[in-house]
C-alpha positions as CSV (number, residue, x, y, z in Angstrom):
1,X,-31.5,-64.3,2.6
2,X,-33.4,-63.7,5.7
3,X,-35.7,-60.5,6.2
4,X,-33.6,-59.2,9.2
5,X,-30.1,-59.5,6.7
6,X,-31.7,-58.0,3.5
7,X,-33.0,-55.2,6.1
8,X,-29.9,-54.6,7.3
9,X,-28.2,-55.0,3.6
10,X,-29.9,-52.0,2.5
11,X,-29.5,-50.1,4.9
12,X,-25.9,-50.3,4.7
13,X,-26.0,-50.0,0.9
14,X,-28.2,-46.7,1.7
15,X,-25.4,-45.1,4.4
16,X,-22.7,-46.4,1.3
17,X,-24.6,-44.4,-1.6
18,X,-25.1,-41.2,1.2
19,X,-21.4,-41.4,2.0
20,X,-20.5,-41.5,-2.1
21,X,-22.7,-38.4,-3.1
22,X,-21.5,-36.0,0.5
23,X,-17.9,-34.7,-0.9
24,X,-16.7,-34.1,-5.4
25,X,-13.3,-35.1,-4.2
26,X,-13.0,-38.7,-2.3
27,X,-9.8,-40.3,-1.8
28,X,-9.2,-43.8,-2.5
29,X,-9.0,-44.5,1.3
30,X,-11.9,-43.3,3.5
31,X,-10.8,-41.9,6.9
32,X,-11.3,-44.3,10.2
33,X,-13.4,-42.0,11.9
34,X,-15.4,-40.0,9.0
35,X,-18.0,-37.3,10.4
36,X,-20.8,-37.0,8.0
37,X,-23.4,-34.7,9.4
38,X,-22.7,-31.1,7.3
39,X,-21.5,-28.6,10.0
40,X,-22.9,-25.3,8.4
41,X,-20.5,-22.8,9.9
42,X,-21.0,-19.5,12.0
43,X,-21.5,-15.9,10.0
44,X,-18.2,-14.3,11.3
45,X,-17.7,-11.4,9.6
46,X,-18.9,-9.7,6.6
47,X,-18.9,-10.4,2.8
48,X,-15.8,-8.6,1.5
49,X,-12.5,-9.2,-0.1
50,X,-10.3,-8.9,2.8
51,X,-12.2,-10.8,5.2
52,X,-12.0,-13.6,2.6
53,X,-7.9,-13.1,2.2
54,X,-7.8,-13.5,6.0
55,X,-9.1,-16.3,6.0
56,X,-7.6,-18.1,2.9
57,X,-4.2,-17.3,4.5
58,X,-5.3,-18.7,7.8
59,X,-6.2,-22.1,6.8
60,X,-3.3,-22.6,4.4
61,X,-2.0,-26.1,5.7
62,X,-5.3,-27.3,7.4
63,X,-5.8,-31.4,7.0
64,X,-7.2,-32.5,4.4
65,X,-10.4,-35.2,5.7
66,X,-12.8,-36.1,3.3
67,X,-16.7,-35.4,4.4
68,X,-15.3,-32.4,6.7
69,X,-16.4,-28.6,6.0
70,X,-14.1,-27.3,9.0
71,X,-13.2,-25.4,11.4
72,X,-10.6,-27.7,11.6
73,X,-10.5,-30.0,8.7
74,X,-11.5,-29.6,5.3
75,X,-12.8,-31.6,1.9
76,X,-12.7,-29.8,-1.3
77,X,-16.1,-28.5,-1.6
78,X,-16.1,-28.4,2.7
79,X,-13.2,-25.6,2.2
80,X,-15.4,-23.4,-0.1
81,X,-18.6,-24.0,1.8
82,X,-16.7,-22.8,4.8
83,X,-15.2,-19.8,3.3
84,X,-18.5,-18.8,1.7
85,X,-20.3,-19.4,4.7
86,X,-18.7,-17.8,7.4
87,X,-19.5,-14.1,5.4
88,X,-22.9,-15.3,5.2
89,X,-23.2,-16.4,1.6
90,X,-24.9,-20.0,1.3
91,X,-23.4,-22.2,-1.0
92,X,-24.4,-26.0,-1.5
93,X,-22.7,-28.5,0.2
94,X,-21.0,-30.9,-2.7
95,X,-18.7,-29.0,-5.2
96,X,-20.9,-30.7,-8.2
97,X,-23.8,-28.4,-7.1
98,X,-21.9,-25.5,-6.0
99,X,-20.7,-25.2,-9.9
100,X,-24.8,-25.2,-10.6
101,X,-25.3,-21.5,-9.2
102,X,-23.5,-18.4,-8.9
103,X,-22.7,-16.4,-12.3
104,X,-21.1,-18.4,-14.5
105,X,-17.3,-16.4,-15.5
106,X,-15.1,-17.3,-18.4
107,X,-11.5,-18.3,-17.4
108,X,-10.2,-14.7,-18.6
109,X,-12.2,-12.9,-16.5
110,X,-11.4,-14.6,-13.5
111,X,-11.2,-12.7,-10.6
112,X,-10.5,-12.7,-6.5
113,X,-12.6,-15.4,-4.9
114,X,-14.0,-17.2,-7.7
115,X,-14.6,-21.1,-7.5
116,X,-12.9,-23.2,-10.1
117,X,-14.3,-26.7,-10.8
118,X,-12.8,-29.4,-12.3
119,X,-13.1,-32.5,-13.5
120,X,-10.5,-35.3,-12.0
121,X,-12.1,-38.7,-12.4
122,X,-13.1,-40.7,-15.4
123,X,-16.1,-38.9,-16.7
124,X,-14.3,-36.1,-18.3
125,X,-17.7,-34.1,-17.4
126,X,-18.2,-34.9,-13.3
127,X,-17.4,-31.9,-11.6
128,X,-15.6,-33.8,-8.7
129,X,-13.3,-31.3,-7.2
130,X,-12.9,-27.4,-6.4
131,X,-10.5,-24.1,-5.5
132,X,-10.7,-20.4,-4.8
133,X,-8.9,-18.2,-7.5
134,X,-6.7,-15.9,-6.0
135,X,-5.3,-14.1,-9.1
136,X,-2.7,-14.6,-11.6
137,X,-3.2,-18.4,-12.2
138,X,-3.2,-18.7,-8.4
139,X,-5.9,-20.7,-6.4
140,X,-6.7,-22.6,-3.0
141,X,-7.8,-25.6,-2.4
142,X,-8.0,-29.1,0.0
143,X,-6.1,-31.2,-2.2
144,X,-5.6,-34.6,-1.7
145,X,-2.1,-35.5,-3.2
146,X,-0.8,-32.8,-0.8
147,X,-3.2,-33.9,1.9
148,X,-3.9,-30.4,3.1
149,X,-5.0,-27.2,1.8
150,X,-2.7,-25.6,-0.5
151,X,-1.6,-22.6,-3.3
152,X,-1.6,-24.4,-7.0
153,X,-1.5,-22.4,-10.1
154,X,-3.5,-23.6,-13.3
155,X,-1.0,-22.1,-15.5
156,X,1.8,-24.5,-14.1
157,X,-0.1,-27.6,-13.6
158,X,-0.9,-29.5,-16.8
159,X,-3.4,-31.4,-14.9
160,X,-5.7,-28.9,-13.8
161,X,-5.7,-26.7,-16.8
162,X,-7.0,-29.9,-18.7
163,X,-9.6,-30.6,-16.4
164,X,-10.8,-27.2,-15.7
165,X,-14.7,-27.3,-16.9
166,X,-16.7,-24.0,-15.5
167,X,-15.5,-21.2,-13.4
168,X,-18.7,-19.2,-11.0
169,X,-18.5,-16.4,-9.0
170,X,-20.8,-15.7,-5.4
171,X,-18.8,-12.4,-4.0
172,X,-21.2,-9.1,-4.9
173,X,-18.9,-6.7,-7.1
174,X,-19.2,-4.0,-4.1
175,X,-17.1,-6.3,-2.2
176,X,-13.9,-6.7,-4.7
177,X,-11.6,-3.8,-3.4
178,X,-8.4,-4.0,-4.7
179,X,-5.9,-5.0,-2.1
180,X,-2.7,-4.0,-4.3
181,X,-0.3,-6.2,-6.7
182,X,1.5,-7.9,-3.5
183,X,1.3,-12.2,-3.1
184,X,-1.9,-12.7,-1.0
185,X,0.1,-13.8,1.7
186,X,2.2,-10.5,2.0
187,X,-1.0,-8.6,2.4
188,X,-2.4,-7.3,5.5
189,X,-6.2,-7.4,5.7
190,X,-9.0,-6.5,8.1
191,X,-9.9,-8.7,11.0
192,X,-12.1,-11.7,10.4
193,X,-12.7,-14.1,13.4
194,X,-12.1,-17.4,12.6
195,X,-11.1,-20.3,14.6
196,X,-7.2,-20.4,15.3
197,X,-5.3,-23.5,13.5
198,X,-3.3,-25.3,15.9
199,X,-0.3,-25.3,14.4
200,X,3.4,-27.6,14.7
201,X,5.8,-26.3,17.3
202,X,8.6,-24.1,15.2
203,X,12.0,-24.0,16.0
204,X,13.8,-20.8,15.8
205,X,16.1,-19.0,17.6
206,X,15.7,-17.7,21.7
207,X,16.4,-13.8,20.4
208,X,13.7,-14.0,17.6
209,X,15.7,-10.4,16.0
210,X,18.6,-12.4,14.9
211,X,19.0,-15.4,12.4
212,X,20.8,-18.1,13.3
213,X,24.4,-17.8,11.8
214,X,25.9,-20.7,9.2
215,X,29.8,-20.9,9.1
216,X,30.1,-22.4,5.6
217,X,33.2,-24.0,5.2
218,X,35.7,-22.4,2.2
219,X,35.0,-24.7,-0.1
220,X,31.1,-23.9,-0.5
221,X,32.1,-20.0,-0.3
222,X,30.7,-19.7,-3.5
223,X,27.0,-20.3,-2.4
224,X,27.2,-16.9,-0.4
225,X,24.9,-14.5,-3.3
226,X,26.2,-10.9,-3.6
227,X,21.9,-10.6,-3.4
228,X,22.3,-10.8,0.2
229,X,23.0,-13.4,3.0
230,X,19.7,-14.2,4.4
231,X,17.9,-17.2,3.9
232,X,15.1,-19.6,5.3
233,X,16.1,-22.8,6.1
234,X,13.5,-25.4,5.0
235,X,16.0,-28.5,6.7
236,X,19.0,-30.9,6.4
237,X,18.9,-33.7,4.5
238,X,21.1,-36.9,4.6
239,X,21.3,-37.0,0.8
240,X,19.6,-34.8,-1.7
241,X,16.0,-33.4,-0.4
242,X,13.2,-35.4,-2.3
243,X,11.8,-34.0,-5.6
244,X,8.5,-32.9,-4.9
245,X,9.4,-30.5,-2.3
246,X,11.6,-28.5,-4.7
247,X,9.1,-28.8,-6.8
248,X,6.7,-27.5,-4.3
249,X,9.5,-25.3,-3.6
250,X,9.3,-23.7,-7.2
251,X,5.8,-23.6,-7.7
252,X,5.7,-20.6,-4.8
253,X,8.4,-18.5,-7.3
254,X,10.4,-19.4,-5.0
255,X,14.4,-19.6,-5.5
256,X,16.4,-22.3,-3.5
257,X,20.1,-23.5,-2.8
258,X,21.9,-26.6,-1.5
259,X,24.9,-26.5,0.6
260,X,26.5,-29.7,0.7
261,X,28.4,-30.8,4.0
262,X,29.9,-34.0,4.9
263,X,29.8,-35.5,8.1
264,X,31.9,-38.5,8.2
265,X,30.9,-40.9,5.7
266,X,27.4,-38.9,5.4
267,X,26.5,-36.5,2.9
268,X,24.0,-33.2,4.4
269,X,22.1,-31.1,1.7
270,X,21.2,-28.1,4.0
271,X,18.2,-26.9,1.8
272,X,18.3,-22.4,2.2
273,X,15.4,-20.3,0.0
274,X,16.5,-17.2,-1.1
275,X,18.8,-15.1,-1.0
276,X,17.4,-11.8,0.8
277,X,19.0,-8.5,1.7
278,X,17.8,-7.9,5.0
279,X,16.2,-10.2,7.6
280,X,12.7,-8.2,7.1
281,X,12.9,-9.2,3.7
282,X,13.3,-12.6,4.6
283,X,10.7,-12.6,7.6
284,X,7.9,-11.6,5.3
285,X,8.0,-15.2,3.3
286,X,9.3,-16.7,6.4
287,X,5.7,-17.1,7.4
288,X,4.6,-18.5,3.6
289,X,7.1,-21.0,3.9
290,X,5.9,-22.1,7.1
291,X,2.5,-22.6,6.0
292,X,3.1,-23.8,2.9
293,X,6.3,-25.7,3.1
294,X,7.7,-26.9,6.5
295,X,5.7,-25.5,10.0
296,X,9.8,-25.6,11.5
297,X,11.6,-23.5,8.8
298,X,13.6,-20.2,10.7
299,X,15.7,-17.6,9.2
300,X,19.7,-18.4,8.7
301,X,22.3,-15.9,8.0
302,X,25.5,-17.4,5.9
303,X,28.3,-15.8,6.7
């Protein structure tokens, strides 16, 4: 081998080994485009519980890119380092060192805005991966089955209650004001400027006080709940609706029904969460279920 090739050999072994040690939770396939300079991000707004909540429920349903610390897109590690750093509180880049400072918490005293790391590869003991707690089993993080970031909870998932290895915590106890027993996406806290996600079009109705109304025919009469006849439509399917997205579906506490049509020789499976009351009860998880769930879902009334 030449001087100029071996030169050239390890410098692209070098860039390989930089790429491997930047991000805890690589995906099989590296993106096309990558960005591997660490962004560190802007102090926006304070250290403080509801600055945080804003902007967990803002970025629910950001891309997932590996390498990427946001505003825009986000690793594992580059979600936390994002979070963390906008309040001003440095963190280290990589979620294997992140879980190397802080205080170190056992699982049952878990609180708000904790980091939870975990081991997902091989070596039952490489902290390759990362997530916010929330509370009640509840936690955020870039995942990359669900290529985006997303609400899990350890006590539902096998898989992450197995792999679960330290817990930390980096928010000062001052900070942790209790923000009530409501979802964290039903809350309402104070401002905290972060950079709008541009989000899908939705589809919804021109007089956005009214639901759209569903005829069902007589035959499916008795999907109409006596609990009320609001509901968010997630979509219609030609056939049943594929399994992980009730599953997904489910793992929100949320409860869904089918109503089955047939259009000539096809079969629909319009796929309705709830039943609610009112529409303001079905508005407030309208805007979970977008984030979470489908970007186009819009309230129906079965009638």
């Amino acid at each position: 081998m030449s001087y100029n090739n071996t030169m050239r050999y390890i410098k692209n072994l070098t860039l390989l080994t930089t790429i491997a040690i930047i991000s805890g939770c690589t995906p099989d396939k590296f993106p096309k485009h990558p960005h591997y300079e660490i962004n560190k991000p802007d102090v926006t707004c304070t250290p403080c519980r509801a600055n945080l909540d804003k902007m967990v429920k803002q970025l629910q349903g950001s891309p997932y890119v590996w390498a990427e610390e946001g505003p825009d897109y986000f690793d594992c590690s580059g979600l936390t380092y994002y979070l963390y750093g906008s309040m001003g509180i440095e963190l280290p880049r990589t979620a294997r060192e992140q879980a190397k400072v802080g205080k170190k918490v056992a699982f049952k005293d878990l609180k708000y805005g904790d980091l939870l790391f975990f081991a997902t590869s091989k070596n039952r003991h490489r902290i390759t991966h990362v997530g916010m707690y929330l509370g009640n089993g509840w936690f955020t993080h870039a995942s990359t089955t669900k290529s985006k970031v997303v609400y899990s909870n350890i006590y539902k998932s096998r898989y992450f209650k197995s792999r679960l290895r330290v817990c930390r915590r980096y928010l000062p106890d001052e900070c942790r004001a209790d923000l009530g027993q409501k979802p964290i996406w039903q809350q309402t806290p104070t401002k905290c400027k972060t950079k709008p996600i541009q989000a899908k079009p939705i589809i919804q109705p021109k007089d956005k006080k009214k639901a759209i109304v569903i005829q069902t025919p007589m035959s499916d009469i008795e999907h109409i709940s006596k609990d009320g006849t609001y509901y968010i439509q997630v979509g219609s399917f030609s056939g049943k609706p594929r399994y992980s997205l009730l599953k997904e579906i489910k793992s929100l506490n949320l409860n869904y029904k089918l109503i089955k049509f047939d259009i000539g020789k096809k079969h629909i499976n319009k796929l309705l969460i709830g039943p609610y009351k009112t529409h303001n009860q079905a508005q407030k998880v309208l805007q979970e279920v977008r984030n979470s769930i489908e970007s186009s879902a819009f309230i129906a009334e079965i009638r």
